[in-house]
C-alpha positions in Angstrom: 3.5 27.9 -49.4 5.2 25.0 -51.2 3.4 22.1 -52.3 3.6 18.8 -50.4 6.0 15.9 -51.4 4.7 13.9 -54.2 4.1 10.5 -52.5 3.9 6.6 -54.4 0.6 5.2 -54.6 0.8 1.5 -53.9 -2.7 -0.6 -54.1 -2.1 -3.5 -52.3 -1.7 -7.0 -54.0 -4.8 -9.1 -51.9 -5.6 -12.7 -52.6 -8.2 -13.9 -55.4 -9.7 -16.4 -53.5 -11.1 -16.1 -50.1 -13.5 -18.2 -47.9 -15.0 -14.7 -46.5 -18.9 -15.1 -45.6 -21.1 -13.7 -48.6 -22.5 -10.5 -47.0 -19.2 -8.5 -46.7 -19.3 -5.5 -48.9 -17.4 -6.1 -52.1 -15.1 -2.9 -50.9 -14.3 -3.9 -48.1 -12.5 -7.8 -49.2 -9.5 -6.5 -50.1 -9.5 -4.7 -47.0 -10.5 -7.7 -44.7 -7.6 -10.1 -46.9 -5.0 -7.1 -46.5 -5.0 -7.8 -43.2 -4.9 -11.7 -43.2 -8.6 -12.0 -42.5 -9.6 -14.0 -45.3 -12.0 -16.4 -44.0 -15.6 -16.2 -41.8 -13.9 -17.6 -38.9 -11.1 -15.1 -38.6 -13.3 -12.6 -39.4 -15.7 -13.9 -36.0 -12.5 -14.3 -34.1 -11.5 -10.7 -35.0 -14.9 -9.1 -34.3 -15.4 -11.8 -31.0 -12.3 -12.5 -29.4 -13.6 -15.9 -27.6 -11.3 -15.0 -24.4 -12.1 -12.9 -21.4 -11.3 -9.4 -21.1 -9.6 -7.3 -19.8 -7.2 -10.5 -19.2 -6.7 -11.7 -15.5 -4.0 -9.0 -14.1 -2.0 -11.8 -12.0 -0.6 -13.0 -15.1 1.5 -10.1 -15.7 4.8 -11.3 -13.8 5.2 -8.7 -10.7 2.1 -8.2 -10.6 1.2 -10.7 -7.2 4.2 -8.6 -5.4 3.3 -5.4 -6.5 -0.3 -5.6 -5.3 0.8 -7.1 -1.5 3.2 -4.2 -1.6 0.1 -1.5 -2.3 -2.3 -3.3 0.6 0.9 -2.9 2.8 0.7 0.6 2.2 -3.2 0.8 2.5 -3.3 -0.7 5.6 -0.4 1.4 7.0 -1.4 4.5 5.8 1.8 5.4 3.9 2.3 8.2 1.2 2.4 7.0 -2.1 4.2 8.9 -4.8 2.6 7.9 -8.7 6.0 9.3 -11.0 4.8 9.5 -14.7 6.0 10.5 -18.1 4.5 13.8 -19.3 2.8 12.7 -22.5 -0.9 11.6 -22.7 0.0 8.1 -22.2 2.2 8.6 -18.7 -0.5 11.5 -17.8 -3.5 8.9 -18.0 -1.6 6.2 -16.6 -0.7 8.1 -13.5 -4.6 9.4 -13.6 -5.7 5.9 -13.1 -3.0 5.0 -10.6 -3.8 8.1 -8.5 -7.5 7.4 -8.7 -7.0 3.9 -8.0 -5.3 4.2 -4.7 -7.5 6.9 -3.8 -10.3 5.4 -4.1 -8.4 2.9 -1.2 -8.0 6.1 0.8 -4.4 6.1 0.2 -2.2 9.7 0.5 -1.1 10.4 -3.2 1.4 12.5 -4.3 1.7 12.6 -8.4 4.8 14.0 -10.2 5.2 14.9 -13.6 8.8 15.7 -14.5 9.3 18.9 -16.7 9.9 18.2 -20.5 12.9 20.5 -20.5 14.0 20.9 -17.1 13.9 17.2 -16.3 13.3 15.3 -19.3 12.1 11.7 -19.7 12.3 9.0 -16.9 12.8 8.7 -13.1 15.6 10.9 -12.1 17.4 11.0 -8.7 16.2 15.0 -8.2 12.5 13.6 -8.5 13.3 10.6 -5.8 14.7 12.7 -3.6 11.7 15.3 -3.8 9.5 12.4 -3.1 11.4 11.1 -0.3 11.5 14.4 1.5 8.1 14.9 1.2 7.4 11.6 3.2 6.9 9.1 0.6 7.2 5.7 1.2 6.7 3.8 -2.1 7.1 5.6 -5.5 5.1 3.7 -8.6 6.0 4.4 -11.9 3.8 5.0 -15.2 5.4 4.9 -18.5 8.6 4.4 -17.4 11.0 3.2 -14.9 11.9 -0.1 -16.7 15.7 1.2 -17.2 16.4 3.5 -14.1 18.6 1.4 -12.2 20.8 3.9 -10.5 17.7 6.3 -9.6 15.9 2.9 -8.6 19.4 2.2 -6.1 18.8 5.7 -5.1 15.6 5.6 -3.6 16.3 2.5 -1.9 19.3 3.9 -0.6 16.8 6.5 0.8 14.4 3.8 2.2 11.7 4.5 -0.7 10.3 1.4 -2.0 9.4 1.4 -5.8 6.8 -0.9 -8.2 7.9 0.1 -12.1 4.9 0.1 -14.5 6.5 0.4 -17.9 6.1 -1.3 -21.3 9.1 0.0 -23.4 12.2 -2.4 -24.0 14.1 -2.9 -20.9 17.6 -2.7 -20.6 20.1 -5.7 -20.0 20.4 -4.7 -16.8 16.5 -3.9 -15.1 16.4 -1.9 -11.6 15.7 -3.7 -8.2 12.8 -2.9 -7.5 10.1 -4.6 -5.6 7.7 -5.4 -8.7 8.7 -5.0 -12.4 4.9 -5.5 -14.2 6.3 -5.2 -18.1 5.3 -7.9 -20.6 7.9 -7.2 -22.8 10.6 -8.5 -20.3 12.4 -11.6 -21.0 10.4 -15.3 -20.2 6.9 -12.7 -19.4 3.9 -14.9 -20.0 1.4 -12.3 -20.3 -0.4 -13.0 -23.4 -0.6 -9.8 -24.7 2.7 -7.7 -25.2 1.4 -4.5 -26.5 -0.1 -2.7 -23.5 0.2 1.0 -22.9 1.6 2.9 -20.6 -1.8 3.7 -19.3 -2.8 0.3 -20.1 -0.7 -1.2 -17.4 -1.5 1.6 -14.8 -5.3 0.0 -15.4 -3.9 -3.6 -15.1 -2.3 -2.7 -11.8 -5.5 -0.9 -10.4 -7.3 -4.0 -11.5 -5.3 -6.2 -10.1 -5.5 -4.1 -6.9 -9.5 -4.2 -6.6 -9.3 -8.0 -7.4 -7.5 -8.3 -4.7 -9.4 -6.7 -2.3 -12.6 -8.7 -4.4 -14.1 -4.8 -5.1 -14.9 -3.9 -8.8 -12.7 -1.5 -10.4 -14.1 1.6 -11.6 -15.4 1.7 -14.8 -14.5 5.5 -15.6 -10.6 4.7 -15.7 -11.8 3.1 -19.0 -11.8 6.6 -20.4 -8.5 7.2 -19.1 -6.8 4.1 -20.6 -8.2 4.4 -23.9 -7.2 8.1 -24.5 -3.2 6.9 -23.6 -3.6 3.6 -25.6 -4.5 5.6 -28.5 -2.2 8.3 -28.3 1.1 6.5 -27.8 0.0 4.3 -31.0 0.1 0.8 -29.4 -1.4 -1.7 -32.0 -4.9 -1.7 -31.2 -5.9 -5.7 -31.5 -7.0 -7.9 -28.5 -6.5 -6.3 -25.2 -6.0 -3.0 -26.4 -8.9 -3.4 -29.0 -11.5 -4.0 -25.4 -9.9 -1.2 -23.8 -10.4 1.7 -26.5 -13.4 0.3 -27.7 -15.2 0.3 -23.4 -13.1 3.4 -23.2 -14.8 5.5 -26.0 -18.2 4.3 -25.3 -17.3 6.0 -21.6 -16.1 9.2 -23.5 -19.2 9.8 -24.7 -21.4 9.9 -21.4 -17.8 11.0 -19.5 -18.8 13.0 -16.0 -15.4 14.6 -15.6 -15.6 18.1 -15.4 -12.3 18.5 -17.0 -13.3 16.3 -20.2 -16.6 18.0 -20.4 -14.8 21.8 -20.4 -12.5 20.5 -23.1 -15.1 19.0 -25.5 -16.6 22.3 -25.0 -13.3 24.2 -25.5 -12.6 22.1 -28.8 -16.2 21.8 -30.0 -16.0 18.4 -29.8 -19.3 16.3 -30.1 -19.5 14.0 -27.1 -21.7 11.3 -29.2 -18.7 11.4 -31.9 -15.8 10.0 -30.6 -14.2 7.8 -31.6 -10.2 7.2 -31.9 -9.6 9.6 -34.5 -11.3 12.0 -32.2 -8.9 11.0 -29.8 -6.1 11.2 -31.5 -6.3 14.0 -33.4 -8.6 16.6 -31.2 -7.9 15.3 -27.5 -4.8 14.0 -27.3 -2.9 16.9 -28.9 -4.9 19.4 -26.2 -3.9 16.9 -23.7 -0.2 16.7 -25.2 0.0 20.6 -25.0 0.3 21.1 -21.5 3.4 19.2 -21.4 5.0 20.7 -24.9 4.1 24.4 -23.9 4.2 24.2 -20.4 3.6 21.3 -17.5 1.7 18.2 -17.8 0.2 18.8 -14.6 -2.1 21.1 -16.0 -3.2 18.0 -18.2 -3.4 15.8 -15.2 -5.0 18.4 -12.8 -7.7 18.6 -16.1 -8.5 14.8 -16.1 -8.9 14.3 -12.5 -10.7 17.9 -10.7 -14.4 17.7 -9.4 -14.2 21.5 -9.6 -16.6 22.7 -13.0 -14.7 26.1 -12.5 -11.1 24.8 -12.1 -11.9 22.6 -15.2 -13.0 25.4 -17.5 -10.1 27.5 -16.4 -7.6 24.4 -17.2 -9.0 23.5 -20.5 -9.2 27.0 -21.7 -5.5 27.1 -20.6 -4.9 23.7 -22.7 -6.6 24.8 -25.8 -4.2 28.3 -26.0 -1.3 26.2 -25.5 -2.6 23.5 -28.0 -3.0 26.5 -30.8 0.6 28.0 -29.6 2.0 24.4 -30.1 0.3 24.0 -33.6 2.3 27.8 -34.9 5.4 26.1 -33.8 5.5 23.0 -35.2 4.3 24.2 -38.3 7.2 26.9 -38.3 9.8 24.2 -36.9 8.5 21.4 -39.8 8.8 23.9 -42.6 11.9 25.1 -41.1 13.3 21.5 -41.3 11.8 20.9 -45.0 13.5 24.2 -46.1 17.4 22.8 -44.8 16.5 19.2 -46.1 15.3 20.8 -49.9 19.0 22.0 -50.1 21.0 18.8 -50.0 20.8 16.6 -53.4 20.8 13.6 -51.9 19.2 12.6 -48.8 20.9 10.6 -46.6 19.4 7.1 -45.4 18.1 8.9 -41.3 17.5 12.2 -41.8 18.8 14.2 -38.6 18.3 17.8 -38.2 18.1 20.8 -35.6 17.0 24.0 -36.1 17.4 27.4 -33.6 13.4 27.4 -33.5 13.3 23.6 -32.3 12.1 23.3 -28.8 11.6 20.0 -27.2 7.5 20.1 -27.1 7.7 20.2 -30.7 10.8 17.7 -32.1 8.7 14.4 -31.7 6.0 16.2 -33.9 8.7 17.4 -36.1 10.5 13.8 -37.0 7.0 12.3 -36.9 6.1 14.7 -40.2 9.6 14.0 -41.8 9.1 10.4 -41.4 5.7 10.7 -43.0 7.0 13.0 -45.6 10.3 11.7 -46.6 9.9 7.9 -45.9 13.4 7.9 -43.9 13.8 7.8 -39.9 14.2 11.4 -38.9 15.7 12.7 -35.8 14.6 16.4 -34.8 17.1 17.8 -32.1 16.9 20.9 -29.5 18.8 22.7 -27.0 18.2 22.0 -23.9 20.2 23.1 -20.9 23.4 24.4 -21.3 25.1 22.6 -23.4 22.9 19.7 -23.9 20.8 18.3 -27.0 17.2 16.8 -26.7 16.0 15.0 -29.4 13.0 12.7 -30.5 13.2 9.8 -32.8 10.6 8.2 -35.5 11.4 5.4 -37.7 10.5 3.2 -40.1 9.2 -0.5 -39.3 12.2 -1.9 -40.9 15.0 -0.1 -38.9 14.5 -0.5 -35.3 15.5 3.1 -33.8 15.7 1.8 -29.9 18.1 -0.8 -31.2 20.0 1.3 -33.1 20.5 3.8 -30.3 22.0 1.2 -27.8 24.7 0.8 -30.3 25.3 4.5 -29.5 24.4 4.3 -25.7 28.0 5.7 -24.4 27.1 9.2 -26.1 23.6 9.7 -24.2 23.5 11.0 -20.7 19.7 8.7 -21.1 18.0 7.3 -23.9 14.6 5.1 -24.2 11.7 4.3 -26.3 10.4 1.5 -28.8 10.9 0.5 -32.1 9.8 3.1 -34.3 9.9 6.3 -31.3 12.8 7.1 -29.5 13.9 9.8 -27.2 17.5 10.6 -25.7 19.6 13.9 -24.5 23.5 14.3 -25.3 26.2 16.8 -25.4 26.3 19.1 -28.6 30.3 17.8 -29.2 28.5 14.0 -29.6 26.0 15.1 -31.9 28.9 14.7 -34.9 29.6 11.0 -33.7 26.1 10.1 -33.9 25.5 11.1 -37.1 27.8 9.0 -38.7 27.2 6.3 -36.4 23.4 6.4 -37.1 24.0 7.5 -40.6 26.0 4.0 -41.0 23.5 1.7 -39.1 20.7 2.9 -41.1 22.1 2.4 -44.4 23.0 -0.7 -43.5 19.8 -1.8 -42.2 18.0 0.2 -45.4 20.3 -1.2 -48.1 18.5 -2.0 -51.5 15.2 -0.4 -50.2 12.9 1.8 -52.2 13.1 5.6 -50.4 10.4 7.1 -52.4 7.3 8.2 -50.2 5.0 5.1 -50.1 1.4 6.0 -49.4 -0.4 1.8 -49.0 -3.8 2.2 -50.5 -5.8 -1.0 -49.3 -8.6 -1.0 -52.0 -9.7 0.9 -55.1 -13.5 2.1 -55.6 -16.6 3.7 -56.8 -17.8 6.6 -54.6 -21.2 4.7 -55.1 -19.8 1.6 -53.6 -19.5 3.7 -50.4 -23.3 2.8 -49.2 -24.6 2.4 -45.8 -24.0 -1.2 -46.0 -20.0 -0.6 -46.4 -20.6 2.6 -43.5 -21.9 0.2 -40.9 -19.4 -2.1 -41.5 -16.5 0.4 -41.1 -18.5 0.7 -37.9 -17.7 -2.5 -36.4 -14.3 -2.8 -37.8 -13.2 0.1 -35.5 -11.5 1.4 -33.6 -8.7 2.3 -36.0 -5.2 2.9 -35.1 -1.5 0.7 -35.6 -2.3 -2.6 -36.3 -6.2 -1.9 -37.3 -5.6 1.4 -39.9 -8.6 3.2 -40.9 -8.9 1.6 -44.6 -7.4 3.8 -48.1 -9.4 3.9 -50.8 -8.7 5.2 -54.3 -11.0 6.8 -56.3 -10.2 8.0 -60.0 -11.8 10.4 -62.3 -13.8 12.1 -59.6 -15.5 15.2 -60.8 -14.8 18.4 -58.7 -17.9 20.6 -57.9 -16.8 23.2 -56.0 -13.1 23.6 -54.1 -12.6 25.9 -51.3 -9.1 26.5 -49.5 -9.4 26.5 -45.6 -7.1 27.7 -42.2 -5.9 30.8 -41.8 -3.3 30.2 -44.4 -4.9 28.8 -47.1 -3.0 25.3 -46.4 -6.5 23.3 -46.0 -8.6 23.0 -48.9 -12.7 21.7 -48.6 -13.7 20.0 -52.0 -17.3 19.0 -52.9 -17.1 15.6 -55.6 -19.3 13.6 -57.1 -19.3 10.4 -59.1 -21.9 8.7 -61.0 -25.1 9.6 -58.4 -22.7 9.7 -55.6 -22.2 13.4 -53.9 -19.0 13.5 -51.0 -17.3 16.3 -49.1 -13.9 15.9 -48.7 -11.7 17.6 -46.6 -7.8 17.8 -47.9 -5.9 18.9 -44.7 -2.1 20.3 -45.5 -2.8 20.0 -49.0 -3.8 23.5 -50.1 -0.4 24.3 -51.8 -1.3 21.2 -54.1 -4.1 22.6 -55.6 -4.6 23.7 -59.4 -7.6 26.0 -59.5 -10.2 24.5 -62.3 -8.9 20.7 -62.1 -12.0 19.4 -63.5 -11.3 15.5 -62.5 -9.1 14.2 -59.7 -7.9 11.1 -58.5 -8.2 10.9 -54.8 -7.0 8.8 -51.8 -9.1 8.8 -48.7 -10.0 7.6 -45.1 -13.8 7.6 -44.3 -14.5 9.8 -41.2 -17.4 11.7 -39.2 -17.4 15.4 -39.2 -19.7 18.1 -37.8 -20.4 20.6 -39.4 -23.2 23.5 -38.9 -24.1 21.5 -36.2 -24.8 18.2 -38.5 -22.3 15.3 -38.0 -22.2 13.3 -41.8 -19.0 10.7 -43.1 -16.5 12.8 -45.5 -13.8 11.7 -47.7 -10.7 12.7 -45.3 -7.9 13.0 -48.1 -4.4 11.9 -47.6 -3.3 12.9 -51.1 -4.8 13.8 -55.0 -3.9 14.3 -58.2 -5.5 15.1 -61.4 -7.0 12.3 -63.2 -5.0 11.3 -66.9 
């Protein structure tokens, strides 16, 4: 096993003076001033947002026209069809949308396209499907926002569709009956950053306002699991939702959830958005990697116990099938990259072992790794190329792509995660055109591996006072990241690798009177038995263990101490 990448440690610069109240840890100020919070009222403001939430859904434009559509359709009985993306953001988005109009008594007929078969987005096959099947009114989750000949389509075939989608819309945008996407141009909404999933819950909100009913709280649960997982910045709105949503989690009554906690030995009382993120979501995510997201969606929404335990036993094979291949497929792409001297500005690679499931997860770990945009690509059918894109704050990727829109058959996604599908003869072309736009955009930039550590400590600094506080800073995520901390000339007690290859390693430290476990994940092949003092940089987390749940130090990185 090779070791990991040696990554930069950079402790953030933070302000000397501050007018944060007195009982803030001393830890946790460079944390708080990181983050522009350097005063009691900002830190009030950011702990009790002084508006209402969940916002007043009418203010999302299209969302008046979308909800007369829906009580058209409730009073006249029609089939609706919910078409969502098949990643845990489109799969809970079209589980509240489908719950939400049943709960009306409306005729719902989900569809989940096939990651390889059909790829991202509405596609005319799917509308015609629908259509056939008697479907009146098709509503989109997680996408839509850019289908304007498969939009033309379905009118042409006298199907109706409302598009629920937040990613960048196109210059041209479909005609539909309702659009409901904050980010299009002159929206008013006053948050931009809703999910996928979050906007399904704004429309089933709006819908029960409406008809002046409450919505149900449960498709809390539901929102916050796809707000986590597509890694929307979790502030304001999307803050209420994950934070209502994992307090649901833990007294959930879907037979599905219940069977997976229990498949994945997940503690109920636990969760939190790392939980989510890192144990749920990727179970959730499987399905539609491995195999089809409707297994995922069939999970979250079945009264059956039986069916449940069936699907989430299903889920957690696939989950540990996906987990092999991305492991083989990521070292696969480190081995190819560790033979060019120098690495180009986007980093785009493909690989006979790449399948589709698994190139998001692939470019996501180079990106991490290498500190460049990646691009993992697979065959698809024929003679077609499906890749998934991950970039850097500082070069746009969706932006970039449109500059290379007439070699896609589709493309899509946000700023910093991109999807498309091309012919193999255009993969050349895009190279060098991509290869060109990001050295442009990343002229003059440092490309060593950055790893941001937000404050430097003691381990006895890490008391119950700064634990509780942690506590109410959560949840973590984009925008709100779990705090770094660096700790130096930590004494190692006992170090023990982990996973069936070694590549995990379990470390009991101590400092001063301070005794922590920490868990290194992917960092066995780092590890000099007998290193008597390390420095380490760490997240604090829950884990359970033995049946007893205690915080560790979750390490992102170590070295020996000087």
């Amino acid at each position: 096993m090779k070791p990991p990448i040696s990554k930069k440690w950079l402790l953030k610069e933070t302000p000397q003076v501050h007018a944060l109240p007195p009982e803030v840890p001393p830890p946790l100020v460079p944390v708080l001033l990181g983050r522009g919070i350097d005063t009691a009222e900002k830190l009030r403001l950011f702990l009790h947002p002084p508006h209402n939430l969940p916002y007043d859904p009418l203010r999302l434009a299209g969302m008046d026209l979308a909800v007369q559509r829906l009580y058209r359709a409730i009073e006249r009985e029609e089939t609706v069809g919910v078409f969502g993306d098949f990643d845990v953001d489109g799969v809970t988005g079209t589980a509240i949308i489908v719950e939400g109009l049943r709960a009306f008594g409306v005729p719902v007929l989900p569809y989940l396209p096939h990651r390889v078969d059909e790829g991202h987005g509405l596609s005319n096959a799917a509308v015609e499907q629908l259509s056939k099947q008697g479907v009146s009114l098709i509503v989109t989750v997680d996408c839509g926002v850019t289908s304007v000949d498969e939009v033309s389509r379905a009118r042409h075939l006298g199907t109706e569709v409302i598009i629920t989608d937040h990613h960048t819309p196109g210059s041209d945008l479909p005609e539909a009956t309702a659009i409901i996407n904050p980010r299009i141009a002159g929206s008013s909404y006053p948050y931009p950053h809703l999910s996928g999933a979050g906007l399904a819950f704004k429309l089933i909100q709006g819908l029960c306002q409406f008809y002046g009913q409450p919505w149900s709280s449960s498709l809390l649960e539901l929102a916050a699991m796809g707000t986590i997982a597509d890694l929307v910045p979790l502030t304001d709105e999307n803050r209420y939702l994950v934070r209502e949503g994992l307090a649901r989690l833990a007294v959930t009554k879907r037979p599905g959830l219940l069977a997976l906690y229990r498949n994945g030995r997940i503690e109920p009382k636990s969760i939190n958005a790392e939980t989510v993120g890192y144990q749920i979501a990727p179970r959730l995510n499987s399905a539609g990697r491995m195999g089809h997201a409707g297994d995922s969606l069939a999970l979250l929404t079945t009264d059956s116990d039986a069916e449940a335990e069936v699907l989430a036993a299903k889920l957690e094979a696939m989950n540990l099938e996906r987990r092999a291949l991305s492991e083989q497929s990521y070292q696969a792409a480190v081995e190819h990259l560790s033979k060019i001297e120098t690495l180009p500005a986007i980093l785009i690679v493909d690989h006979a072992c790449f399948t589709p499931g698994v190139a998001g997860l692939v470019a996501g770990r180079l990106l991490d790794t290498y500190n460049r945009p990646a691009i993992a690509l697979a065959a698809g059918e024929g003679d077609s190329m499906t890749a998934s894109a991950r970039s850097l704050p500082e070069f746009n990727i969706v932006e970039a792509l449109s500059k290379c829109e007439d070699l896609f058959e589709r493309y899509g996604g946000h700023a910093q995660a991109a999807g498309f599908t091309l012919r193999r003869c255009n993969v050349p072309p895009l190279v060098e055109r991509m290869t060109a736009l990001a050295e442009e955009a990343l002229s003059g930039r440092d490309s060593a591996a950055v790893m941001p550590v937000d404050a430097e400590v003691q381990l006895p600094e890490l008391n119950d006072a700064v634990l509780a506080w942690l506590a109410d800073l959560e949840p973590w995520g984009v925008g709100n990241p779990a705090p770094t901390f660096l700790s130096r000339g930590v004494h190692v007690m006992e170090a023990r690798y982990m996973g069936n290859q070694g590549q995990h390693l379990r470390l009991r430290v101590r400092q001063g009177n301070s005794e922590w476990t920490a868990l290194a994940f992917n960092l066995g092949g780092k590890w000099v038995q007998d290193t008597p003092l390390l420095d380490l940089v760490y997240t604090l987390s829950k884990d359970s263990w033995r049946g007893e749940e205690r915080h560790v130090l979750h390490v992102a990185d170590f070295r020996a101490s000087i």
